[in-house]
N, C-alpha and C positions, 0 to 999 in steps of 0.2 A: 083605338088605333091598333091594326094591325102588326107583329110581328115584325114583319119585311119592311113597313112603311118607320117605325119605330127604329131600323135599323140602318135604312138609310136617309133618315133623317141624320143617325148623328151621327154616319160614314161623312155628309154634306158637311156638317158641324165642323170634323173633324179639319176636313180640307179647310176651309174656309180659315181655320186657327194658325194651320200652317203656311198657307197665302198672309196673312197678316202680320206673323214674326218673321216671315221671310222679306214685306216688304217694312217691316220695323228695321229689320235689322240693315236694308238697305239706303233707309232713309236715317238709321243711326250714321253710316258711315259718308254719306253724303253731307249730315250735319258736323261731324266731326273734322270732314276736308275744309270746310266754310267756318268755321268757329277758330281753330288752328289757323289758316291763312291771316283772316281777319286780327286775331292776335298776335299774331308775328309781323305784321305791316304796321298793324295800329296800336297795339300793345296794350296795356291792363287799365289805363284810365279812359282808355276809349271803351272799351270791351264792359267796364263796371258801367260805362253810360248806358249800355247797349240794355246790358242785364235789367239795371234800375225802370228805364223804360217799357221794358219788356212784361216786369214783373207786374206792371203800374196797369199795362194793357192787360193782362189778363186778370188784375183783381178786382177793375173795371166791369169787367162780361162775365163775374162768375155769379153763380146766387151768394146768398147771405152765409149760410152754412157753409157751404164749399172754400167762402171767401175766409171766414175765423179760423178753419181747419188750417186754412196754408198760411196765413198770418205767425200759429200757434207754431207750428212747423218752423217757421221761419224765426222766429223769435229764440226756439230750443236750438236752433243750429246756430245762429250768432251768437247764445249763451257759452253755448260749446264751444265754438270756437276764438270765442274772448279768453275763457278758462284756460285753452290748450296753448294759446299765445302769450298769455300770462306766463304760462307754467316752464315753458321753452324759456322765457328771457331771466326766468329767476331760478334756473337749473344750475 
């Protein structure tokens, strides 16, 4: 491959990364107006329903590997966050 064609290959690249975090970051801010609202109407035992289900659909559609990775993920954050609420009540 040529020079030129090599170069705007990843000039196209390039764009393409910054259409992508520009529409991340758009679609951050539109989930964050809808997450916020939803919480403040329905409040945190609505919201952990929302989550729990959420999480249940997606570990439904993932493969196998992808599925233990976020399991193992999740497992270390509730560890952690058992530990740190522990540690808050006995401060």
């Amino acid at each position: 491959m040529d020079q030129d064609l090599q170069l705007s290959l990843a000039n196209n690249a390039k764009e393409w990364l910054a259409l992508s975090l520009s529409i991340s970051s758009a679609e951050k801010q539109a989930f964050s107006k809808i997450h916020d609202g939803f919480f403040t109407t329905y409040g945190s035992e609505f919201m952990a329903h929302v989550y729990r289900t959420t999480f249940e659909q997606v570990l439904q559609s993932m493969p196998d590997v992808e599925r233990e990775k976020l399991l193992a993920a999740f497992q270390r954050s509730m560890a952690q966050a058992i530990d740190e609420h522990y540690a808050a009540l006995h401060s």
